[in-house]
Phi, psi and omega in degrees: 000172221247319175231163193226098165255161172242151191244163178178154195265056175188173190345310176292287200318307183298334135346281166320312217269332188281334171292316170315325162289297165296331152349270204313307171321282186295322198265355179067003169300188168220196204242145112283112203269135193228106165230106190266124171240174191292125173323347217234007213265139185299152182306316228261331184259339160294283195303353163264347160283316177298331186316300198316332192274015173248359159275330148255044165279310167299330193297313183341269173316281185308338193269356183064028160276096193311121220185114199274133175242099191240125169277132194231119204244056164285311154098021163248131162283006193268295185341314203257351161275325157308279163008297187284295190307329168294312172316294191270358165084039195305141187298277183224146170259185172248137153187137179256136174311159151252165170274158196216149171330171171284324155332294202269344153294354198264347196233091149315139188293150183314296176329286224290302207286357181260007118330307166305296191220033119278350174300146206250031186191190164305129182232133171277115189233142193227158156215189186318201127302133134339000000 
């Protein structure tokens, strides 16, 4: 498959996921959708990630995207997003930013920069609407 995103269950995350789907769309691909949590991560909040990744998984599907969904218990999001980009041999991954202070502009975040500029292809960075 052609792109590879990392997900979260928030703004940022959704950001991510709907560009990738355009992506994925203009390149004729499909998505791996890649969400990593802590090996150690309590039950009550994994089973609330899995809900969420079956819902877009269904989100997916209706939209009629090919498309792969993976929980990855590395508990590194930089680690498991190369990993996946290297794996499926990826076009481009996605991952969206937050806005950040005028301070906290001056510093990318650790994951999104060794992503940036470990990933074994182009990375697309996206964040929410205002």
């Amino acid at each position: 498959m052609g792109v590879v995103v990392g997900y979260l269950a928030t703004p940022e995350g959704r950001a991510a996921l709907d560009a990738a789907v355009v992506e994925a769309r203009q390149r004729g691909t499909g998505v791996v959708v890649v969400v990593s949590a802590r090996p150690d991560e309590p039950e009550d909040r994994r089973a609330a990630a899995e809900a969420e990744l079956a819902r877009v998984d269904e989100d997916l599907r209706a939209a009629g995207v090919e498309h792969e969904v993976r929980l990855l218990d590395g508990g590194d999001v930089a680690d498991d997003l190369i990993a996946t980009a290297e794996e499926v041999d990826a076009e481009l991954v996605v991952i969206g930013l937050r806005r950040r202070s005028p301070v906290g502009k001056l510093i990318l975040g650790v994951n999104a920069q060794r992503v940036l500029f470990d990933a074994p292809c182009p990375v697309l960075t996206v964040k929410p609407a205002a």
